[in-house]
C-alpha positions as CSV (number, residue, x, y, z in Angstrom):
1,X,92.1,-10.8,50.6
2,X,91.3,-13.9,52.0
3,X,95.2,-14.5,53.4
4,X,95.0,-11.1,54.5
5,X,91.9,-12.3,56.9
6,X,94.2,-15.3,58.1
7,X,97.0,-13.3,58.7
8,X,94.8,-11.0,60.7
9,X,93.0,-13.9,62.3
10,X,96.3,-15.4,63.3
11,X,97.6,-12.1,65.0
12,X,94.2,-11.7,66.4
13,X,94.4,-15.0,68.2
14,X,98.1,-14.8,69.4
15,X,97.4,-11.5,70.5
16,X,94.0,-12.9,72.9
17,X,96.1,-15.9,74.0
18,X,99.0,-13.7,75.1
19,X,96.5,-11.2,77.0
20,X,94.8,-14.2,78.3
21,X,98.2,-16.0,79.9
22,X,99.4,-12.7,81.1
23,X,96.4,-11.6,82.7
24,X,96.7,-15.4,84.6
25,X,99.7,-15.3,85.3
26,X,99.4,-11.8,87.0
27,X,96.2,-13.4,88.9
28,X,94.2,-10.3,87.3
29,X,90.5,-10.2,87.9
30,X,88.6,-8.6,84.5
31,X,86.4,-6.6,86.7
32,X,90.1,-4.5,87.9
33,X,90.2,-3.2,84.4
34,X,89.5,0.3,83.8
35,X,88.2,-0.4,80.3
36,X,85.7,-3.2,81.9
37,X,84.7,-0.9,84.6
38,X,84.2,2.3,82.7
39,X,82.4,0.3,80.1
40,X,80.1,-1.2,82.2
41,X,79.3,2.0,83.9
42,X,78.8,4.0,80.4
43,X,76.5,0.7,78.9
44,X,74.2,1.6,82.4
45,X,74.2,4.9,81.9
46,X,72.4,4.8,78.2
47,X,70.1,2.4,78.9
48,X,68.6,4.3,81.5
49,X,68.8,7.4,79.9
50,X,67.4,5.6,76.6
51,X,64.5,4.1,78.8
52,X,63.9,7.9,79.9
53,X,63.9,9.4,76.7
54,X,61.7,6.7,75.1
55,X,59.3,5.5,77.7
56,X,56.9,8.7,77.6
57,X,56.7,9.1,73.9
58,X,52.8,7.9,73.9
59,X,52.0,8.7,77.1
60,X,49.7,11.8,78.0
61,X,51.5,14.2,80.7
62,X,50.5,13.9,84.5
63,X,48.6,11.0,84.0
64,X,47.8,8.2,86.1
65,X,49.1,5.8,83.3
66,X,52.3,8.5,82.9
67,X,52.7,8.5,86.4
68,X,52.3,4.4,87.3
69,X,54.7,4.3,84.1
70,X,57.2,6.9,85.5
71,X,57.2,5.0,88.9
72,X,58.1,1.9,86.6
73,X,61.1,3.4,84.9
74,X,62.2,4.4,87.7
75,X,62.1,1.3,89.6
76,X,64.1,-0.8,86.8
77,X,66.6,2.1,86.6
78,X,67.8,1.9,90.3
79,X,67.6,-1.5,90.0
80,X,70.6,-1.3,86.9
81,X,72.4,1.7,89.3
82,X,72.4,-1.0,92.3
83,X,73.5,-3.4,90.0
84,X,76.1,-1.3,88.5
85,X,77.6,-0.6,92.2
86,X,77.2,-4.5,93.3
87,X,79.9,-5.2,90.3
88,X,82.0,-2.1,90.2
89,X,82.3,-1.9,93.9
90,X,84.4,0.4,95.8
91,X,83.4,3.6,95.0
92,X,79.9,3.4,93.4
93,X,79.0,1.3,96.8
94,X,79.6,4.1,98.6
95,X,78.1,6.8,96.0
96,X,75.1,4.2,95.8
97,X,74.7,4.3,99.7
98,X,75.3,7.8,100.1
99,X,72.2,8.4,96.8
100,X,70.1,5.7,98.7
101,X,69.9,8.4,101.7
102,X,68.5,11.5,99.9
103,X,65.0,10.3,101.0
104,X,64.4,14.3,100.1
105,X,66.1,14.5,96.6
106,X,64.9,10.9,95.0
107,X,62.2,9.1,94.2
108,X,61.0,6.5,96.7
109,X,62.1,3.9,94.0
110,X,65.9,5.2,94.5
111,X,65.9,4.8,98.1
112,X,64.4,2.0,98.2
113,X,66.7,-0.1,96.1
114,X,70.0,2.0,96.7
115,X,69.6,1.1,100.6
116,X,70.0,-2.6,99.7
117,X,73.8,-1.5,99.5
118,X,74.2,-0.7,103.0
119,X,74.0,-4.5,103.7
120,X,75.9,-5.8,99.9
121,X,79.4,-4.2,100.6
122,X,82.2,-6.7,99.0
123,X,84.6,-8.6,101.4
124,X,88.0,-8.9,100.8
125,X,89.2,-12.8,101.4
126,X,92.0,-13.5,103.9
127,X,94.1,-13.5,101.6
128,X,94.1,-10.2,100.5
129,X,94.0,-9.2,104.0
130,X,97.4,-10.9,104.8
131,X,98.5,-8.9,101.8
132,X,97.8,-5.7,103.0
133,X,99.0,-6.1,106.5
134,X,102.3,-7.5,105.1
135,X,103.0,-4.7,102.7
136,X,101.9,-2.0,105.3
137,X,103.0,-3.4,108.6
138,X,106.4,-4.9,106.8
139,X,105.5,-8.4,109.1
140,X,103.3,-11.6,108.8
141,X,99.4,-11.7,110.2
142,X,101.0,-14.4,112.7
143,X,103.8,-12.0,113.5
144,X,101.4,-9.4,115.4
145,X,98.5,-11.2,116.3
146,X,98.1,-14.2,118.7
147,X,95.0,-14.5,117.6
148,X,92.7,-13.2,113.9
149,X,89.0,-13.8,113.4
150,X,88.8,-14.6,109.5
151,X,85.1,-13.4,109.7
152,X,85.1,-10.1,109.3
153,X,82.8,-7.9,112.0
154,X,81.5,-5.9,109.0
155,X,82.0,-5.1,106.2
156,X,81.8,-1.5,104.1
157,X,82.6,-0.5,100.7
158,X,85.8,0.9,101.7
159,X,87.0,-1.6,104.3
160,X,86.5,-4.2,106.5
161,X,87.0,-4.9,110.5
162,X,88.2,-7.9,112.2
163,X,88.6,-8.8,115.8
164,X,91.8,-10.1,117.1
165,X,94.0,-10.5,119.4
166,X,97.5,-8.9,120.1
167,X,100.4,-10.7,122.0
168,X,100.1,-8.9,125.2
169,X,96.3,-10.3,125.4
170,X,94.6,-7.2,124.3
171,X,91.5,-7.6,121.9
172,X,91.5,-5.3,119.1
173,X,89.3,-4.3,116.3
174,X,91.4,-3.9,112.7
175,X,90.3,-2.3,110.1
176,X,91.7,-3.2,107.1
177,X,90.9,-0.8,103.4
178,X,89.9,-3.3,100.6
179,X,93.6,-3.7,98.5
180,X,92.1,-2.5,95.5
181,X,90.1,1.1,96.1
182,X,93.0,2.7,96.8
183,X,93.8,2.9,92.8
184,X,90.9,2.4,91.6
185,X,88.6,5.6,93.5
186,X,90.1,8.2,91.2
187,X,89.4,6.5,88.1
188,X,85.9,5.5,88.9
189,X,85.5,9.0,90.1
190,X,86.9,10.3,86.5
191,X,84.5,7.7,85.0
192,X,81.8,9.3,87.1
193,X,82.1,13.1,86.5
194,X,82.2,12.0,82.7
195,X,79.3,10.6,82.7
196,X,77.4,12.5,85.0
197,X,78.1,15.5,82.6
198,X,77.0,13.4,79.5
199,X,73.6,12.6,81.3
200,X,73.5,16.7,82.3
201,X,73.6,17.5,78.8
202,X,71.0,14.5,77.4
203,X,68.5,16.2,81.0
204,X,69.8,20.0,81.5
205,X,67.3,19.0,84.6
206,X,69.6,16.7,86.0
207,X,72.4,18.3,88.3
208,X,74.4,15.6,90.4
209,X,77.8,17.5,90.0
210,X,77.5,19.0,93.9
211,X,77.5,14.7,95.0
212,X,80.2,14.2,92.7
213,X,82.5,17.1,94.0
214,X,82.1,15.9,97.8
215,X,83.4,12.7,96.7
216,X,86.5,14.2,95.0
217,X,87.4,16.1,98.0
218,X,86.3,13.9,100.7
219,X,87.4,10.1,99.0
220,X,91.1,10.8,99.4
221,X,90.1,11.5,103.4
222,X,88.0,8.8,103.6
223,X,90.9,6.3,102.2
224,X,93.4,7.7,104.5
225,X,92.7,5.6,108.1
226,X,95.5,8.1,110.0
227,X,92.8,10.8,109.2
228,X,90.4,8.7,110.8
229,X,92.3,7.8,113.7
230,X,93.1,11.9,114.8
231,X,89.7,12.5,114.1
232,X,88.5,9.5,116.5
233,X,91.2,11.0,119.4
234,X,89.4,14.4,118.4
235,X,86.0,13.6,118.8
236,X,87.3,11.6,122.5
237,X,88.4,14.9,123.4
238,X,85.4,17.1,122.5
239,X,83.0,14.6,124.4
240,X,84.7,13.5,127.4
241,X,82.3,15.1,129.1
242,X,80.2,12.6,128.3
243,X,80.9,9.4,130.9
244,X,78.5,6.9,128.7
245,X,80.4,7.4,125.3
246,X,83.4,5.5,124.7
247,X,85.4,6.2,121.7
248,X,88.0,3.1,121.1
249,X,91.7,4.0,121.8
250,X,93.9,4.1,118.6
251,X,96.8,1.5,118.3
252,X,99.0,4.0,116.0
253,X,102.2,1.0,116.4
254,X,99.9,-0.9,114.2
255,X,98.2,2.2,112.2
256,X,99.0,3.2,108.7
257,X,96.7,4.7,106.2
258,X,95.1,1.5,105.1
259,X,94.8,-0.1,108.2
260,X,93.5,1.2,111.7
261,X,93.8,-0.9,114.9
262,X,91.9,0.5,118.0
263,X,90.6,-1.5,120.8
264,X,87.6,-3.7,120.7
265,X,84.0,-2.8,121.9
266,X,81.2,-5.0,122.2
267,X,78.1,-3.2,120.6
268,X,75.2,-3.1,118.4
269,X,73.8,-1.0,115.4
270,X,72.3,2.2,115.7
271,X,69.5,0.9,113.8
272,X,69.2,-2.8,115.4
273,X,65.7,-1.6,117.5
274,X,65.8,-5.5,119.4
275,X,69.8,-4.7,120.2
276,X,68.4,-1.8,121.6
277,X,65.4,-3.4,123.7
278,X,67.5,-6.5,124.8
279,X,69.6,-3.7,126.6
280,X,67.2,-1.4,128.3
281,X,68.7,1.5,125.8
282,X,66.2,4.2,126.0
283,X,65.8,5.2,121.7
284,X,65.0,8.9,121.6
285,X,68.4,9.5,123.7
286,X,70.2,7.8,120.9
287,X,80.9,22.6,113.5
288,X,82.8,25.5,112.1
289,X,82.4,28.6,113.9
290,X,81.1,31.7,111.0
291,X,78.7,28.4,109.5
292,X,78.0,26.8,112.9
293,X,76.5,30.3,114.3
294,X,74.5,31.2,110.9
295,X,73.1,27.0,110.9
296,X,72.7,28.0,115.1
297,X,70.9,31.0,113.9
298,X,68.1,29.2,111.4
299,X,67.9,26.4,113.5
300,X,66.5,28.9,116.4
301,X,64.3,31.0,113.7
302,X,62.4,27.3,113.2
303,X,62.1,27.0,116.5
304,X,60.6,30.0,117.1
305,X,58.5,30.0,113.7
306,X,60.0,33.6,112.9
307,X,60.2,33.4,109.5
308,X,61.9,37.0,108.9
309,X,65.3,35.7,110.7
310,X,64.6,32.2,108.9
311,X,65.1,33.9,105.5
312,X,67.5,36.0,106.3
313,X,69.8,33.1,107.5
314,X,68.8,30.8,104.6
315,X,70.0,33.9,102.3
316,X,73.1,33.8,104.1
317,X,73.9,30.2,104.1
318,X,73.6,30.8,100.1
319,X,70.2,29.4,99.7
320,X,69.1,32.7,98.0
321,X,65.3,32.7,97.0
322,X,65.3,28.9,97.6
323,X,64.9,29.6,101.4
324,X,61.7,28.0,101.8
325,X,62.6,24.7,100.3
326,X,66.1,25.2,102.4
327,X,64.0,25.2,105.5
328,X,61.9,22.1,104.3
329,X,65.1,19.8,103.3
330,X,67.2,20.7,106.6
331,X,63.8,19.4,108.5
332,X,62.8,16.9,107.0
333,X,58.8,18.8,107.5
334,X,56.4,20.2,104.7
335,X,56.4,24.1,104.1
336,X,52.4,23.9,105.8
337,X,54.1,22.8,108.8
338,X,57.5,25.1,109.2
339,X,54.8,28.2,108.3
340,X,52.9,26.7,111.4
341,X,55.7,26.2,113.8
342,X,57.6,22.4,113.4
343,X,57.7,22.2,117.4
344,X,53.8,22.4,117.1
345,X,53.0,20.8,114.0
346,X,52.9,16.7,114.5
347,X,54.6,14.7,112.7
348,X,52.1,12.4,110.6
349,X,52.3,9.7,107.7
350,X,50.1,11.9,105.0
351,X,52.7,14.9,105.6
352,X,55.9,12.1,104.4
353,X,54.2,11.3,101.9
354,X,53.5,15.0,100.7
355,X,57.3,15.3,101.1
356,X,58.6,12.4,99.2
357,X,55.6,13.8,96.2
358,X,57.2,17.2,96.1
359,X,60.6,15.7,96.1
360,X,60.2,14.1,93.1
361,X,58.0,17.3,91.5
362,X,61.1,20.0,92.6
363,X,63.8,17.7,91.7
364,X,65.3,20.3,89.6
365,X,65.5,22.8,92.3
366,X,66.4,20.9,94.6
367,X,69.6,19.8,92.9
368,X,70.1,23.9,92.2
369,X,69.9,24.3,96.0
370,X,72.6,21.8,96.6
371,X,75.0,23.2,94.2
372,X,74.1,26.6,96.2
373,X,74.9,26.2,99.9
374,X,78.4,25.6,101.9
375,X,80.0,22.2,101.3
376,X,79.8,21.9,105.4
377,X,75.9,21.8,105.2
378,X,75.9,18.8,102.3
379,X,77.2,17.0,105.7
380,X,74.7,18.0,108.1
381,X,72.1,17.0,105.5
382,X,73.4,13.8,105.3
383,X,73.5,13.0,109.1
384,X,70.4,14.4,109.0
385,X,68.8,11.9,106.7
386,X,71.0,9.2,108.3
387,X,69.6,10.1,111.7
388,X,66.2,10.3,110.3
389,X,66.4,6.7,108.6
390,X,67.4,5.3,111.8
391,X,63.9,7.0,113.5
392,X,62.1,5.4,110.8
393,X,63.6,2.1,111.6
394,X,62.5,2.3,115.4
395,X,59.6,3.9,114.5
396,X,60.1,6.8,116.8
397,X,60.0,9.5,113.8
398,X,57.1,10.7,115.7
399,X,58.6,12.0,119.1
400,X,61.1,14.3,117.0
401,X,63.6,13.2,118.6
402,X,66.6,14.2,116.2
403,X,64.7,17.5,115.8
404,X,64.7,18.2,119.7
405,X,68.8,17.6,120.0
406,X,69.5,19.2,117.3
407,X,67.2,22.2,118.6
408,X,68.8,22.0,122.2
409,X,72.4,21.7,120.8
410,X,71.8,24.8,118.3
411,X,69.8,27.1,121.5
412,X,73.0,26.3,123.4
413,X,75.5,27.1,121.0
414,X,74.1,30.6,120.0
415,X,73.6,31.2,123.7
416,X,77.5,30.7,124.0
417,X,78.9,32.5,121.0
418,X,76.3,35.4,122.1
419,X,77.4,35.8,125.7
420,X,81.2,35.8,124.2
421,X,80.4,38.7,122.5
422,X,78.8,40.8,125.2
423,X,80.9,42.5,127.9
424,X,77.8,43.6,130.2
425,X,77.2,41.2,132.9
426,X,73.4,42.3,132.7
427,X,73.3,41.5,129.1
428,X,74.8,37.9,129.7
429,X,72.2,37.5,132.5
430,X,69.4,38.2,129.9
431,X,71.0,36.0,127.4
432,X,71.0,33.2,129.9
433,X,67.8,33.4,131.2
434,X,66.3,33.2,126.8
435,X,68.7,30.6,126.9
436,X,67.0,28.8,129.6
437,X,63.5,29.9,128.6
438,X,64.2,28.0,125.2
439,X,65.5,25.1,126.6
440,X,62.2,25.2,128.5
441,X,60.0,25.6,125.8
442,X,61.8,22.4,124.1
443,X,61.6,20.6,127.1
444,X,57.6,21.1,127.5
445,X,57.4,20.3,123.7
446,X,58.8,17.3,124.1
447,X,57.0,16.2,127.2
448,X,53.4,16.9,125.1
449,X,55.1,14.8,122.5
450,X,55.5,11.8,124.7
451,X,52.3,12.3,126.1
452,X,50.5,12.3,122.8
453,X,52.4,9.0,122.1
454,X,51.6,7.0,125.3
455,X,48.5,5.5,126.2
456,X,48.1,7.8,129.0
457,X,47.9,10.8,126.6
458,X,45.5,9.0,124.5
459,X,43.4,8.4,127.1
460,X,43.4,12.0,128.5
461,X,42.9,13.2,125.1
462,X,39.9,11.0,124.4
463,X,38.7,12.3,128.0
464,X,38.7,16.0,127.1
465,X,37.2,15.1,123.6
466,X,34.2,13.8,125.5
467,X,34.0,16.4,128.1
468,X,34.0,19.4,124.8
469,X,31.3,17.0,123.5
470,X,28.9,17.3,126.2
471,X,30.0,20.8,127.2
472,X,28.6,21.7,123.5
């Protein structure tokens, strides 16, 4: 027995040193291994299930101790998902930033720590950079550019961009795909929908698959940068009407599906609020056809607080008898204030917090809703809550901004499709002239807005407060 146990112990450690010098030798970094990466994910995922399961035993239901305790778990549990992300990379990033948005599906404790990601994406070194440009581009770095700042502009989990500068003398951004997601996004998405289904069996409650399907079919679009590119030349097109947006112009000589080149603009983030003030940028200026008319179609019910036509277009859209929880997530607003009209209901603190509360209460059927509507509105949702994030952080959430373009863009579009439908010239006069009424309505709505907001409103407010006072 005991030479058996040598014999073993010998094969064991010719078998580690071998590994060892051939993971060296092929410059392999442990945390590329699937079996390292899908470890580390499954070793997260029980311990935050087991602090779920086990964290409640001797705690009394909807109490303030359960609930303080509840907030607790799920505080150190985002914090082991954000650190699961920070070392797998890649993919979970960008899952983890895309979770960290659902300010209407997660608890505050989620959002909170998953938004940390936007700002700890991985950067590749220059290194790897030169790597990729020399198997894609078939030249050297020095070969193309005169110039290459080795500090990237940003960075994102998929990629990053650097500004340099081509023979000719043009400056141009590149965007370069990290070397390794390209082989490693299907795996960690395999590694993902295995889990994901373990947790769904341990909490029949929980029901992520609808996040994890729009990764499946949108990743492989998201890795391929010549997809990008048309879609930039597309988006140019559709709003050239617009002289103070510039879209960069695609290099496609120097374009492959890991790297993008496209001329350099100096800019800021949507989100950088002293950016924004250095440059006099004014903050609350900042589809497919069957969907785009039925979203056209509840957008305007909302407006128009006609809550007949907004449940008939929530059935449609596949929200079923979710409709009034449809209408609260697409607006970000409490059901008190869609029943009362969201372009007359104010936007205050208490009624956020009442949302984030019943987030976190109708989690369950919340996730059933997502699994229920079009794939296309998952998107809007998302820009949604982007575009809401960014009001938050320049703190002009209050003058519905968002809300009002979006309500403008959705009057206008109905107005269109409608009119392109109607072959009487009176009809299309009418049409035009509800159009315009809308647009009017929105318009005084938002001018009330503003007034409320400025100092001038408050003190015209406080005027006619008196003046009711002594009139009584």
């Amino acid at each position: 027995m005991a030479a058996r146990v040598r014999r073993l112990s010998a094969v064991t450690a010719v078998v580690l040193a071998s590994s060892g010098l051939y993971l060296h030798k092929k410059q392999l970094d442990i945390n590329d291994l699937s079996v390292v990466r899908f470890g580390r994910a499954a070793a997260t995922t029980f311990l935050i299930s087991y602090d779920y399961l086990t964290a409640f035993k001797h705690v009394k239901n909807d109490t303030e101790e359960y609930w303080e305790l509840k907030s607790k778990v799920h505080k150190r549990s985002a914090e082991r998902l954000r650190d699961l992300c920070c070392a797998n990379r890649g993919t979970f990033i960008k899952v983890g930033q895309h979770l960290g948005a659902l300010d209407y599906l997660l608890p505050p404790e989620y959002t909170s720590t998953l938004k940390i990601l936007h700002s700890r994406a991985p950067q590749s070194s220059m290194q790897e950079i030169r790597q990729v440009i020399r198997e894609d581009l078939g030249k050297e770095l020095s070969e193309i550019f005169v110039s290459f700042d080795e500090r990237p502009q940003g960075a994102a989990s998929l990629a990053q961009v650097h500004k340099a500068v081509l023979h000719d003398g043009r400056t141009v951004a590149v965007k370069v795909q990290h070397p390794k997601v390209q082989t490693q996004s299907s795996k960690d998405i395999l590694v993902m929908e295995v889990l994901v289904k373990a947790v769904h069996w341990l909490f029949p409650d929980f029901a992520f698959m609808w996040l994890l399907e729009e990764a499946k079919k949108n990743m492989p679009l998201e890795l391929d940068f010549l997809n990008e590119g048309r879609n930039a030349e597309k988006v140019a097109k559709m709003l050239s009407h617009f002289p103070f947006l510039k879209v960069p112009k695609i290099h496609w000589d120097l374009s492959t599906k890991r790297i993008l080149t496209m001329d350099f603009a100096d800019g800021g983030q949507v989100n950088d609020k002293e950016y924004i003030q250095k440059h006099g940028i004014n903050v609350n200026e900042v589809l497919q056809k069957d969907f785009r008319v039925e979203y056209c179609k509840l957008w305007q019910a909302l407006i128009n607080r006609d809550l007949k036509e907004m449940e008939q277009s929530s059935r449609r859209l596949g929200a079923g008898d979710l409709y009034p929880l449809f209408a609260c997530v697409l607006t970000g607003r409490s059901w008190t204030a869609v029943n009362s009209g969201i372009s007359s209901a104010p936007i205050t603190q208490s009624e956020d917090v009442e949302i984030r509360t019943n987030a976190a209460r109708y989690l369950p059927q919340i996730s059933e809703l997502l699994n229920r509507i079009p794939r296309q509105m998952l998107l809007l949702l998302k820009t949604n809550d982007l575009l809401r994030g960014i009001e938050s952080s320049l703190q002009t959430r209050a003058s519905s901004s968002s809300f009002i373009y979006m309500s403008r863009c959705c009057v206008r579009a109905l107005a269109r499709h409608k009119r392109s439908k109607c072959r009487s010239r009176l009809k299309r006069l009418h049409l035009s002239v509800c159009e315009q009424v809308t647009l009017w309505k929105l318009t005084v709505y938002q001018v009330c807005v503003w007034l409320r907001s400025c100092v001038l409103g408050q003190w015209l407010s406080a005027l006619f407060g008196l003046v009711h006072t002594t009139h009584t």
